[in-house]
FIKOL-44382 format. One record per residue (C-alpha): residue in one letter; z, y, x. Coordinates in nm, 2 decimals, always signed. Last residue first. Layout:
NODE  res      up   north    east
NODE    A       Z       Y       X
...
% end
This chain:
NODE  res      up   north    east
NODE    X   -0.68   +0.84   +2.57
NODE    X   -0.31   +0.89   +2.51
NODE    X   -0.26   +0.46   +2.46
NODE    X   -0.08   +0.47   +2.82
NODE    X   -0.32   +0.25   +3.00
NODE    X   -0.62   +0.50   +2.82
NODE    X   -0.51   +0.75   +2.99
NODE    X   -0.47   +0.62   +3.32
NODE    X   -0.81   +0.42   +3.33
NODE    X   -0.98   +0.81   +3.18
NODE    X   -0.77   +0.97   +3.52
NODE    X   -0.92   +0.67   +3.74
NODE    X   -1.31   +0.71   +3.57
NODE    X   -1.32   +1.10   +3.66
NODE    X   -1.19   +1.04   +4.00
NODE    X   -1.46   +0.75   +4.08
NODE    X   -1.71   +1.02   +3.94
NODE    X   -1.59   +1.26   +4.18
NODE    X   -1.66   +0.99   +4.48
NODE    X   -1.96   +0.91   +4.37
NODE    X   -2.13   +1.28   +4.32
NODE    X   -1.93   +1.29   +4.67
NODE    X   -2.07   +1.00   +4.87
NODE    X   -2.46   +1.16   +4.84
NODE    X   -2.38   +1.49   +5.02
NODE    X   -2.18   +1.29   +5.27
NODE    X   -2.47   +1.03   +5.31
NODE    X   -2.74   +1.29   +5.36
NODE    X   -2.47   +1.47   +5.68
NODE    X   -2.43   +1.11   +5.78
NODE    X   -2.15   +0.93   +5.91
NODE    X   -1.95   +0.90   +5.65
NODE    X   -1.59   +0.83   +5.69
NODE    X   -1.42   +1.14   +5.43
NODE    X   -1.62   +0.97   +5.12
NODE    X   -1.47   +0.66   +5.22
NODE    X   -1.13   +0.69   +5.17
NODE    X   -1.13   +0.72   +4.81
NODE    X   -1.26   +0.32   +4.80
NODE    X   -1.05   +0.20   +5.05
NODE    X   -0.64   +0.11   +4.99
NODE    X   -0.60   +0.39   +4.71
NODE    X   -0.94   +0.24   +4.53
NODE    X   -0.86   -0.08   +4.60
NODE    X   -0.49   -0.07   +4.41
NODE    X   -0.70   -0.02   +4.09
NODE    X   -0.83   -0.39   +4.17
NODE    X   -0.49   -0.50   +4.22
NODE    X   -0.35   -0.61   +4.58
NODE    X   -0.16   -0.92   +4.76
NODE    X   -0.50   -1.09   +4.81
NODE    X   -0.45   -1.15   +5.18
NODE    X   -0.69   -0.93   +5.29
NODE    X   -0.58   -0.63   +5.37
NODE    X   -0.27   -0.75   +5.49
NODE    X   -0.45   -1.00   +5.73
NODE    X   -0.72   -0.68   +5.84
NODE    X   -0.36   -0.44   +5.95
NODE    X   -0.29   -0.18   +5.64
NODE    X   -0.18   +0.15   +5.77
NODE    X   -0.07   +0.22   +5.41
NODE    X   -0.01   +0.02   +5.10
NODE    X   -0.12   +0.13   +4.75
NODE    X   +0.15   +0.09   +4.46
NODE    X   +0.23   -0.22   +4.30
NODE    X   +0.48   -0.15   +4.01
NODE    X   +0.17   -0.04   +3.77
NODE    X   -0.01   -0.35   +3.80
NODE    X   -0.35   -0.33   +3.76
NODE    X   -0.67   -0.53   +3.74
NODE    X   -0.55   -0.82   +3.87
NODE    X   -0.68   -1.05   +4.08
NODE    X   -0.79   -1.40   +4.05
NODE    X   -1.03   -1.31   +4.37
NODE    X   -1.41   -1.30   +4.20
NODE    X   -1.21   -1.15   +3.93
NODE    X   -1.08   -0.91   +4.23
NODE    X   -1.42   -0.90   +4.33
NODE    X   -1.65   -0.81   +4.01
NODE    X   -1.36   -0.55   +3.91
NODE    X   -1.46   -0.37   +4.26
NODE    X   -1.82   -0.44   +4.21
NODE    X   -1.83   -0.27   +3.88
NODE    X   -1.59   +0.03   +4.03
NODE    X   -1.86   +0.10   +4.35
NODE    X   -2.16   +0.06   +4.14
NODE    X   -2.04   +0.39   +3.90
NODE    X   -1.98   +0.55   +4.24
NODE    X   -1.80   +0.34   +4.53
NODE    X   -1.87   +0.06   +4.71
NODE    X   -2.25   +0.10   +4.72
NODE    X   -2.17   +0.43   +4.96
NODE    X   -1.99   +0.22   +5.21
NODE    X   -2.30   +0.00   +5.27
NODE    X   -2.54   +0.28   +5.31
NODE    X   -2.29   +0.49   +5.51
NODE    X   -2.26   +0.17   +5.75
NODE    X   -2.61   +0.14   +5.76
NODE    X   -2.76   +0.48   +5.87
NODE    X   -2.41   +0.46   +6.17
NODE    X   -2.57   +0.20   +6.30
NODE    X   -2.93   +0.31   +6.30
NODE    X   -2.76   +0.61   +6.47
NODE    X   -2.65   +0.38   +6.73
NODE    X   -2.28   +0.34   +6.85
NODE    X   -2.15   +0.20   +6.55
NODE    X   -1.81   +0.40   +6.41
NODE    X   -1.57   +0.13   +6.40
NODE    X   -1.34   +0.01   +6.11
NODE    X   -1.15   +0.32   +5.94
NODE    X   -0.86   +0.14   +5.81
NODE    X   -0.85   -0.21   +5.59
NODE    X   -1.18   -0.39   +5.76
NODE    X   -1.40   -0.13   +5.67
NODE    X   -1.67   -0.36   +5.81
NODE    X   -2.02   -0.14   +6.02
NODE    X   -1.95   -0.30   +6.33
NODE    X   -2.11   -0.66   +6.33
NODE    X   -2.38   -0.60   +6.15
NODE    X   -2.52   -0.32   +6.40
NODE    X   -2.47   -0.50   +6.73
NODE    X   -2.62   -0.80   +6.60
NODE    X   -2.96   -0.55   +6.48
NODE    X   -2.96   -0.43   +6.82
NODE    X   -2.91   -0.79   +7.02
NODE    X   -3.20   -0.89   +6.77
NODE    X   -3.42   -0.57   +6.87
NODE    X   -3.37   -0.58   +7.23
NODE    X   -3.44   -0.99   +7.19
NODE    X   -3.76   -0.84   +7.05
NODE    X   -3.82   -1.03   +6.68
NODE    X   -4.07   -1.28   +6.67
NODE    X   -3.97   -1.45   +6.37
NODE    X   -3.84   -1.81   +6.57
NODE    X   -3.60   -1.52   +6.74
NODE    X   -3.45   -1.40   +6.42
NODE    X   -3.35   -1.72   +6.27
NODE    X   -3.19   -1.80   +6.62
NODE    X   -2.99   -1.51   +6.64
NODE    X   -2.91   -1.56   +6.26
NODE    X   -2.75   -1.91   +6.32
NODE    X   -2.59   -1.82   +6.61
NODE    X   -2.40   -1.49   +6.41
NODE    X   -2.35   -1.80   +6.14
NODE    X   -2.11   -2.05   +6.37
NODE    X   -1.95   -1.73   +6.48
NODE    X   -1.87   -1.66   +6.10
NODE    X   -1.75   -1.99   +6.03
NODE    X   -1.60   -2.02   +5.67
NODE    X   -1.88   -1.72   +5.54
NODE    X   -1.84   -1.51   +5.28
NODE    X   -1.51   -1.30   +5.36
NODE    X   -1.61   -1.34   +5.70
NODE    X   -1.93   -1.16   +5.71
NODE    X   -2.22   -1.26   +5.93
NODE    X   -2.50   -1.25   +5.70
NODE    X   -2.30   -0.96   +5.53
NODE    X   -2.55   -0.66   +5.70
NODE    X   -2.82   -0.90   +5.75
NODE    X   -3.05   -0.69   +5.48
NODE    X   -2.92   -0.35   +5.58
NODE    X   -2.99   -0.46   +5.98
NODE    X   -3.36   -0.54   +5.88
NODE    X   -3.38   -0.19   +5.70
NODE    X   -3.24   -0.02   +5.93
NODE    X   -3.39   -0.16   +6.22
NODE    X   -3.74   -0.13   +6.06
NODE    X   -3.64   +0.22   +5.96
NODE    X   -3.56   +0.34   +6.31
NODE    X   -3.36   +0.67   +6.21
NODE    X   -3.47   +1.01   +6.14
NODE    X   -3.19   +1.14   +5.93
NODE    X   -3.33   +1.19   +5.67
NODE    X   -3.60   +0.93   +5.66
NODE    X   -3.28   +0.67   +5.77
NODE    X   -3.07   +0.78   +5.46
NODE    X   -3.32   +0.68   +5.18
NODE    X   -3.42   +0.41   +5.41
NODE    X   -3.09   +0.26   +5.43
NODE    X   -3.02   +0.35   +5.06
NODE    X   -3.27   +0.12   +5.00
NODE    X   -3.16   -0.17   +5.20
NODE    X   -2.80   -0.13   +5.06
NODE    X   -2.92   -0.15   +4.71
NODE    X   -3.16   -0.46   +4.82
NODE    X   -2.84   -0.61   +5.00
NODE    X   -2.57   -0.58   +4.67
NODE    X   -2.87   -0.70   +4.42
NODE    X   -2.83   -1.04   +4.65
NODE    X   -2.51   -1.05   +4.62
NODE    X   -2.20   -0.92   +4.75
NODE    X   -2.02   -0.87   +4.43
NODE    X   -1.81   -1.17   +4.47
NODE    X   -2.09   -1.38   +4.27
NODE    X   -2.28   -1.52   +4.54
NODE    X   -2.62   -1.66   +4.35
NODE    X   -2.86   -1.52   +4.55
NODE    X   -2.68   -1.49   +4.87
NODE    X   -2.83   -1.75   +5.08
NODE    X   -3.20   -1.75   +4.94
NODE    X   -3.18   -1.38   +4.85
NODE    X   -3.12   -1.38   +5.26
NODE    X   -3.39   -1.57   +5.36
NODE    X   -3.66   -1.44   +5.16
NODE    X   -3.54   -1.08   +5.29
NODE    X   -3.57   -1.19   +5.62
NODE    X   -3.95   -1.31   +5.59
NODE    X   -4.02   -1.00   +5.40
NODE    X   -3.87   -0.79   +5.68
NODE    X   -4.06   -1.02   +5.95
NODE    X   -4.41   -1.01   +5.79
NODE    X   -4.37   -0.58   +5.74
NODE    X   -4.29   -0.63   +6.11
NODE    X   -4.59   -0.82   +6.16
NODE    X   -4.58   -1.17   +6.31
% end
């Protein structure tokens, strides 16, 4: 099988198991990521059949999706050996997805640069314009609120803290989403997670405002 076969082939699979997820880590989430991949990848002169297949596994594994996440890492090994793939290339793309979580701090800097391609990818479509609609679509997703002005963000968060739901969406951006733009990777993805960054800036002062009736 072609690579061009293999990439469709994954891509079927995943709009098959993500299509309907509705935490904001959908389908539509993957394709953005994919294409920022290769955005980032021809910049940077990555591998962009690893990108790409690594941006479309990228929450194949993920915990916040998935009951057994160990169960699904064998799962995908195996989906990715019947398609042909190198075990070099599967052990590279496993390597890849299961390094690029925020996780509540920094998370881990992937040792590849394919790595590192996909991680900015993913952290750039959680902030920006995208970044706040998929924010509000989670803590819905999450019975959360969208603020509370006597919980303030909490620092040096360990993962169970992080996620244990005892946050507001507006909380988020203190806890993650204004971190990000200072853990890129990339040189392209730092010149792309600032226009995003500013705007989430713009949209918090207008959130305050208008919280108070001044705006």
């Amino acid at each position: 099988m072609m690579k061009e076969e293999q990439l469709l082939a994954i891509e079927m699979h995943v709009r098959t198991v993500l299509g309907s997820e509705a935490s904001g880590h959908d389908w539509w989430h993957i394709y953005r990521v994919r294409r920022l991949a290769v955005t980032i990848a021809k910049q940077e002169g990555a591998d962009l059949f690893i990108c790409q297949a690594a941006a479309l596994l990228h929450d194949m594994i993920d915990d916040k999706l998935f009951v057994d996440p160990r169960a699904e890492k064998v799962k995908l090994e195996t989906f990715l050996a019947d398609l042909g793939l190198a075990q070099a290339d599967i052990d590279w793309i496993m390597a890849i997805i299961e390094t690029i979580s925020f996780k509540g701090g920094r998370g881990v800097i992937p040792a590849s640069l394919e790595g590192r391609v996909v991680q900015d990818a993913d952290r750039l479509d959680a902030i920006g314009a995208i970044g706040i609609a998929r924010t509000m679509a989670y803590s819905g997703n999450k019975n959360r609120l969208i603020h509370d002005p006597s919980m303030t963000a909490r620092e040096h968060l360990t993962l169970e803290d992080y996620r244990s739901g005892q946050d507001t969406a507006i909380m988020h951006f203190y806890e993650k989403l204004l971190k990000l733009k200072d853990l890129m990777n990339t040189d392209y993805a730092k010149k792309l997670a600032q226009n995003r960054h500013d705007y989430m800036l713009a949209f918090l002062d207008e959130f305050y405002a208008e919280w108070e009736g001044l705006s």
